[in-house]
C-alpha positions as CSV (number, residue, x, y, z in Angstrom):
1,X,106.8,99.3,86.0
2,X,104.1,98.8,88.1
3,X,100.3,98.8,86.7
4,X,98.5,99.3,89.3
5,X,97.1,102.9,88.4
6,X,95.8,103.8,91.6
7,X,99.6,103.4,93.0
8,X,100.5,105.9,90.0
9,X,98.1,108.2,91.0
10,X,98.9,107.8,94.2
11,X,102.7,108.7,94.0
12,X,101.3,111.9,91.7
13,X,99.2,113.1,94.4
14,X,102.4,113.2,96.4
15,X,104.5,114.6,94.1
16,X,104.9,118.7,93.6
17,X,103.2,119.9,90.4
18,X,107.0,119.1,88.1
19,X,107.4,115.5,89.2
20,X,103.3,114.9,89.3
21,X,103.4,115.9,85.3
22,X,106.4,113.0,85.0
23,X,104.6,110.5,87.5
24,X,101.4,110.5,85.4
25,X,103.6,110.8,82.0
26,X,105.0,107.3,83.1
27,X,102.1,106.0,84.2
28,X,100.5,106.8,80.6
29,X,103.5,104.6,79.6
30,X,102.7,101.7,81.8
31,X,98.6,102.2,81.0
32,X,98.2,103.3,77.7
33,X,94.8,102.0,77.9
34,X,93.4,103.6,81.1
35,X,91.8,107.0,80.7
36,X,92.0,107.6,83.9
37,X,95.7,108.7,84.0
38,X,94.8,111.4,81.3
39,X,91.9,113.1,83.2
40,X,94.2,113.1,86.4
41,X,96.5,114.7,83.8
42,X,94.1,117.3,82.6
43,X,93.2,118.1,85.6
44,X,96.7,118.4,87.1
45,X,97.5,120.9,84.7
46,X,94.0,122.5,85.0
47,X,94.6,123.0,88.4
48,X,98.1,124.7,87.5
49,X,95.9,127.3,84.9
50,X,97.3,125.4,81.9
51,X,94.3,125.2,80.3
52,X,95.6,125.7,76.9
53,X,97.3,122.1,77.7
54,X,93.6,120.5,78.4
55,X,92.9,120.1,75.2
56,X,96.0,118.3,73.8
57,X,95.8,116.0,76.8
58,X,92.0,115.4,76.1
59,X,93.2,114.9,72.3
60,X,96.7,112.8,73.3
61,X,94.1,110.4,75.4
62,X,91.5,109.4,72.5
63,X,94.5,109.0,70.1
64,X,95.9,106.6,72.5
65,X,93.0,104.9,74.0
66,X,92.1,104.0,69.9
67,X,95.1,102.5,69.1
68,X,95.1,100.4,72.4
């Protein structure tokens, strides 16, 4: 997997809202240390008036960026 996030984000930007979510899901993967995949996350799902999914992203991205 590449690690180059801007080529993840990239490919998200691309991507229709479904395969965006898995893009940057897999990216998160690849980067578990790079907190810039989870606020292009947030903001993907902002964008798709998921707010009630902010939050768990926002709390998904400290958890991980802690343990990495």
């Amino acid at each position: 997997m590449p690690r180059s996030t801007e080529l993840w984000l990239a490919l998200a930007k691309l991507e229709n809202y479904e395969k965006a979510r898995a893009v940057l899901n897999r990216a998160s993967q690849a980067n578990p240390n790079d907190h810039t995949i989870y606020v292009a996350a947030a903001k993907l799902e902002e964008a798709q008036a998921n707010t009630e999914m902010v939050p768990k992203l926002i709390h998904k991205a400290v958890r991980n960026l802690a343990k990495h």
